[in-house]
NUDREN-9876 format. One record per residue: x, y negated, z negated of N, C-alpha, C, O in turn. Coordinates in pm, whole numbers, padded with zeros to 5 digits, always signed. Layout:
BEGIN
XYZXYZXYZXYZ/...
//
This chain:
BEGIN
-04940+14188-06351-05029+14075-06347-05035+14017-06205-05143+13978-06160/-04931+14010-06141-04929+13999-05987-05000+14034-05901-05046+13977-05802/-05012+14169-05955-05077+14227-05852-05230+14255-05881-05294+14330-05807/-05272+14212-05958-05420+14206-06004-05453+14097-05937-05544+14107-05855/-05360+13920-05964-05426+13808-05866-05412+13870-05765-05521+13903-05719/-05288+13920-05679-05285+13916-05552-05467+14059-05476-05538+14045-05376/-05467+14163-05579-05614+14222-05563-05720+14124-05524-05776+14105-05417/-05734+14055-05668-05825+13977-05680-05863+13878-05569-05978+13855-05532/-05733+13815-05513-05743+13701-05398-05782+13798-05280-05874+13756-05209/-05728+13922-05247-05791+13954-05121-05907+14059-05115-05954+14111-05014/-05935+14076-05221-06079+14095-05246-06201+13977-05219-06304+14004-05158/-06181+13890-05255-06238+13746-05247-06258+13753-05075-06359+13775-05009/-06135+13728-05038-06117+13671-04848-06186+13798-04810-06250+13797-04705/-06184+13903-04879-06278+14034-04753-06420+14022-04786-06508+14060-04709/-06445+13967-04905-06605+13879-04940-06644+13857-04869-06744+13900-04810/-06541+13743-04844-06592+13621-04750-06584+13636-04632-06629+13551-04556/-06540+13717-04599-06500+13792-04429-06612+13844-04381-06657+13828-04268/-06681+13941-04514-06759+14035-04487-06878+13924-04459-06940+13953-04356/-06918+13822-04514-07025+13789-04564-07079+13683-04411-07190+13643-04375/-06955+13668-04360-06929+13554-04233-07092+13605-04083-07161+13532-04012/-07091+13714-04095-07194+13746-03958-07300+13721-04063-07220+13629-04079/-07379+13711-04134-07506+13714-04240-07511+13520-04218-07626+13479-04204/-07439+13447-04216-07439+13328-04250-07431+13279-04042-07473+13168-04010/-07389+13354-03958-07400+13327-03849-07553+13390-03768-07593+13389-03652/-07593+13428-03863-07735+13507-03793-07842+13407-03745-07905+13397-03640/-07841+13334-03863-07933+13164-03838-08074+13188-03946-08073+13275-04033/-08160+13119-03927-08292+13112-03958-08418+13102-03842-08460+13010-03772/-08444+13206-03854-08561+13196-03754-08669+13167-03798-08771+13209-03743/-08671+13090-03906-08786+13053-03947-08763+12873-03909-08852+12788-03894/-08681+12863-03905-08616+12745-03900-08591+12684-03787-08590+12566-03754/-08559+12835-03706-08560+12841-03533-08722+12809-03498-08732+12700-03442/-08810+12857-03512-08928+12850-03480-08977+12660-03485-09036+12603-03394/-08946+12613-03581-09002+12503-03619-08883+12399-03476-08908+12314-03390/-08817+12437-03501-08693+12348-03394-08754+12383-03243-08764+12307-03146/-08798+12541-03257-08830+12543-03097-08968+12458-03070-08988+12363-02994/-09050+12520-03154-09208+12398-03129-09136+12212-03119-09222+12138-03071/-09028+12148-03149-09069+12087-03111-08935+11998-03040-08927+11876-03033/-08833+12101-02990-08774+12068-02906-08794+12158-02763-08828+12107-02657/-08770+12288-02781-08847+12341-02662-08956+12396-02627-08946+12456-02520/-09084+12401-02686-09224+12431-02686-09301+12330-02582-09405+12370-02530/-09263+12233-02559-09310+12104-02444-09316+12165-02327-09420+12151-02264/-09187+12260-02260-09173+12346-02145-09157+12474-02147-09157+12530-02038/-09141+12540-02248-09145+12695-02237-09216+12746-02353-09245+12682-02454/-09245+12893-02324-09319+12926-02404-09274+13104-02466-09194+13171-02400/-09324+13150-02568-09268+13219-02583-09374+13332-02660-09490+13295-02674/-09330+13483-02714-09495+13520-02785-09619+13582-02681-09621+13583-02558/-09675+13609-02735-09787+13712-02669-09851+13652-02602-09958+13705-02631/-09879+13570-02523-09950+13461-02408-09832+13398-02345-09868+13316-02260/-09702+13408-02355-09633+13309-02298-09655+13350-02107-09707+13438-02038/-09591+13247-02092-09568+13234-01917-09557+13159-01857-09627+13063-01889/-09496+13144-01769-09405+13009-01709-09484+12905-01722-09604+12926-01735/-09434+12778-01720-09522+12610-01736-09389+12563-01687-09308+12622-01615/-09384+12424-01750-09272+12361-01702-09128+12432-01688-09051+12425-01592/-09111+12500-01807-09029+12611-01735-09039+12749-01823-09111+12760-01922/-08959+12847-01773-09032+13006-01763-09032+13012-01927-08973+12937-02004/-09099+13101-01951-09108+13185-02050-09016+13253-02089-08940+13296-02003/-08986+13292-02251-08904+13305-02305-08842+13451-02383-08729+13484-02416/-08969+13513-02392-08991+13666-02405-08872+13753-02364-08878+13792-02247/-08752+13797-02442-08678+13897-02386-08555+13847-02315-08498+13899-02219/-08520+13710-02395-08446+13621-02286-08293+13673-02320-08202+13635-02246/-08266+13752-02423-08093+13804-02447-08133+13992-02398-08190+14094-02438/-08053+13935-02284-07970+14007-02171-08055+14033-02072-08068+14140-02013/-08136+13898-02050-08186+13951-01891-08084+13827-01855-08022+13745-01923/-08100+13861-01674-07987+13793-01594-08075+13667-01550-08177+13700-01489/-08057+13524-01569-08082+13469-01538-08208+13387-01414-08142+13372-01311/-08314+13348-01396-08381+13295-01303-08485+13449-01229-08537+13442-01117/-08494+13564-01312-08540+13669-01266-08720+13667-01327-08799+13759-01309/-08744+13564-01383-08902+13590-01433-08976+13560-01319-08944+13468-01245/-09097+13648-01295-09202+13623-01181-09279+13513-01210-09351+13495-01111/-09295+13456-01267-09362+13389-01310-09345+13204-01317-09411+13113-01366/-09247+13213-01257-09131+13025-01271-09099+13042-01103-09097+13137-01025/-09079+12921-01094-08985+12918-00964-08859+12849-01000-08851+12737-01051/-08776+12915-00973-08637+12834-01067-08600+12770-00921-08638+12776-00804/-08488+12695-01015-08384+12629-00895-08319+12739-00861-08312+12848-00918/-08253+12686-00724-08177+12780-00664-07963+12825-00756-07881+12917-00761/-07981+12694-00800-07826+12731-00918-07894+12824-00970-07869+12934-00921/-08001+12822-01082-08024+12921-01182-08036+13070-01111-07985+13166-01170/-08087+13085-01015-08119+13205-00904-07994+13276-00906-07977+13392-00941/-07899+13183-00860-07776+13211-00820-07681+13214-00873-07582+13259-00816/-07673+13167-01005-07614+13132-01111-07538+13280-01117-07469+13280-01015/-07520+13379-01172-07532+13538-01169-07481+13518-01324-07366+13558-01347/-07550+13463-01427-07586+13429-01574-07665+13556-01599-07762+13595-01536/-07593+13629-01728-07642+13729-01805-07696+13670-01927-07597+13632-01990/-07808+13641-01996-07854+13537-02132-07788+13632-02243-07859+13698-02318/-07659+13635-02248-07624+13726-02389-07651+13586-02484-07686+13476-02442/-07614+13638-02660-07632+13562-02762-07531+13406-02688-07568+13290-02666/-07404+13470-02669-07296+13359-02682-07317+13272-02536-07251+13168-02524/-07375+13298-02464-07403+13210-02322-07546+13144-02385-07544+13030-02431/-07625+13196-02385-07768+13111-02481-07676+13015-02545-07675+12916-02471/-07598+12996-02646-07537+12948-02707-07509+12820-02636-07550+12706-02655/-07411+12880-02534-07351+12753-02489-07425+12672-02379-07361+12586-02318/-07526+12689-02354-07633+12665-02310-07724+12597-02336-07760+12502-02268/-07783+12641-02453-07835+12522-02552-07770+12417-02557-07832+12319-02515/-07627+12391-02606-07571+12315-02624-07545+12204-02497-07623+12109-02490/-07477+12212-02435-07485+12175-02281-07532+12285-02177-07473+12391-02158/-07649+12243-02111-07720+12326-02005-07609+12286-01882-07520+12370-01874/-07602+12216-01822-07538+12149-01724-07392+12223-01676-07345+12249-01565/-07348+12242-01802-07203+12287-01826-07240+12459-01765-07192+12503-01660/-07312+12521-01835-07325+12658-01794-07371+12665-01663-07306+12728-01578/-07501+12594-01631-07493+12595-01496-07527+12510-01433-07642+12470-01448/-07435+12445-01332-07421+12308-01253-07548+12286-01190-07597+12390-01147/-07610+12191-01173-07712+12208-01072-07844+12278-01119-07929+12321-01041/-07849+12282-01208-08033+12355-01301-08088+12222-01303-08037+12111-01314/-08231+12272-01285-08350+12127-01344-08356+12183-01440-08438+12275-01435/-08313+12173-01519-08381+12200-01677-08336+12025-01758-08234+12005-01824/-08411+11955-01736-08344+11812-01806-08346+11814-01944-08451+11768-01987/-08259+11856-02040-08210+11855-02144-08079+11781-02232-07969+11829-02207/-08082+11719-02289-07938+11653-02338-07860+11780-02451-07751+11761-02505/-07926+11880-02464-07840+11984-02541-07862+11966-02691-07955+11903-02742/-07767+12027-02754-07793+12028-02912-07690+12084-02930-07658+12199-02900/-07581+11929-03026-07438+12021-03073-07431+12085-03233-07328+12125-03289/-07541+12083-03278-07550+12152-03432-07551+12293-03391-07637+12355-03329/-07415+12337-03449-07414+12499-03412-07541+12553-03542-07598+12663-03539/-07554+12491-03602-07667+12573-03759-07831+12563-03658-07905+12656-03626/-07845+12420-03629-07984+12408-03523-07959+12567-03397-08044+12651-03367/-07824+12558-03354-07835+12642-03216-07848+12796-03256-07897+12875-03175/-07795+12851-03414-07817+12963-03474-07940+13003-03475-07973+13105-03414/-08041+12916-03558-08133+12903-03595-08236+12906-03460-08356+12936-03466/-08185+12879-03371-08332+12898-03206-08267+13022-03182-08337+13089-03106/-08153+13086-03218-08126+13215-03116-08178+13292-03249-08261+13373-03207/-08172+13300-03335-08227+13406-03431-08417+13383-03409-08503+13467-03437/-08431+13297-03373-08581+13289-03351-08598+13374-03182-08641+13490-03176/-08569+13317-03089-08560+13366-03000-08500+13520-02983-08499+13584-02878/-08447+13568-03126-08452+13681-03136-08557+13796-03185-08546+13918-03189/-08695+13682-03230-08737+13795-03266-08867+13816-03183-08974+13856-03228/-08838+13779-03041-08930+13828-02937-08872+13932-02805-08921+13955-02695/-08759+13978-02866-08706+14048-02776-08754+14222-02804-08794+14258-02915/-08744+14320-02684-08846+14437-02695-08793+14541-02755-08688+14583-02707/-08840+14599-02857-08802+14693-02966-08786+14803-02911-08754+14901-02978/
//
C-alpha cells in the first residue's frame, strides 16, 4: 500500500513538472491585446511594421540588439551587445533601464510575469519560420 501512495504521489509531481513549460508559454492572444495597448503607441509589429517612435518588432528573439535599419537607436542600445533571447525580452519588459542603462525607451516596465508571458508568446508569433 506504500508503495502505490508513494507511485501515486510522484506520478502527480512529474504531472505537474511535465505540465510547468505549457503554463509558461503565455497567451498570445492575450499578448496581442496587452501589446495594442501598452506597446502599439511606439512600435509596431506584422506585415507593414517599421520603425516610428521606436523600431519595429518583427523577429525580435535572437536578433542582437539596436541592429534594425530602420530606427535610430540610442547609442547604449547600439552598444549594449544584447542578444533579444526569450529570458532577456523578459527582463526587459519588466525593467528596461535595468537591462540596459542609458536606452530612450521611456517605459515604467511590467512586473506581472503572466502579462510579460503573454507579450513574448505574442511577439512570438512574428518571428521567421
Amino acid at each position: 500500500m506504500k508503495h502505490a501512495a508513494l507511485l501515486t504521489c510522484a506520478l502527480t509531481l512529474m504531472a505537474g513538472l511535465s505540465s510547468a513549460p505549457l503554463l509558461a508559454a503565455g497567451d498570445a492572444e492575450a499578448g496581442g491585446k496587452l501589446f495594442s495597448k501598452t506597446c502599439g503607441g511606439c512600435h509596431s509589429i506584422g506585415a507593414n511594421a517599421r520603425g516610428g517612435f521606436g523600431p519595429e518588432l518583427n523577429g525580435i528573439i535572437g536578433r542582437p540588439a539596436g541592429t534594425t535599419t530602420d530606427y535610430q537607436y540610442s547609442d547604449a542600445m547600439k552598444n549594449s551587445g544584447v542578444v533579444w533571447t526569450r529570458e532577456k525580452l523578459a527582463a526587459y519588459i519588466e525593467a528596461p533601464k535595468k537591462v540596459v542603462s542609458g536606452t530612450r525607451m521611456i517605459f515604467w516596465g511590467i512586473s506581472d510575469p503572466e502579462k510579460i508571458e503573454n507579450l513574448l508568446a505574442y511577439l512570438e508569433t512574428f518571428q521567421p519560420h
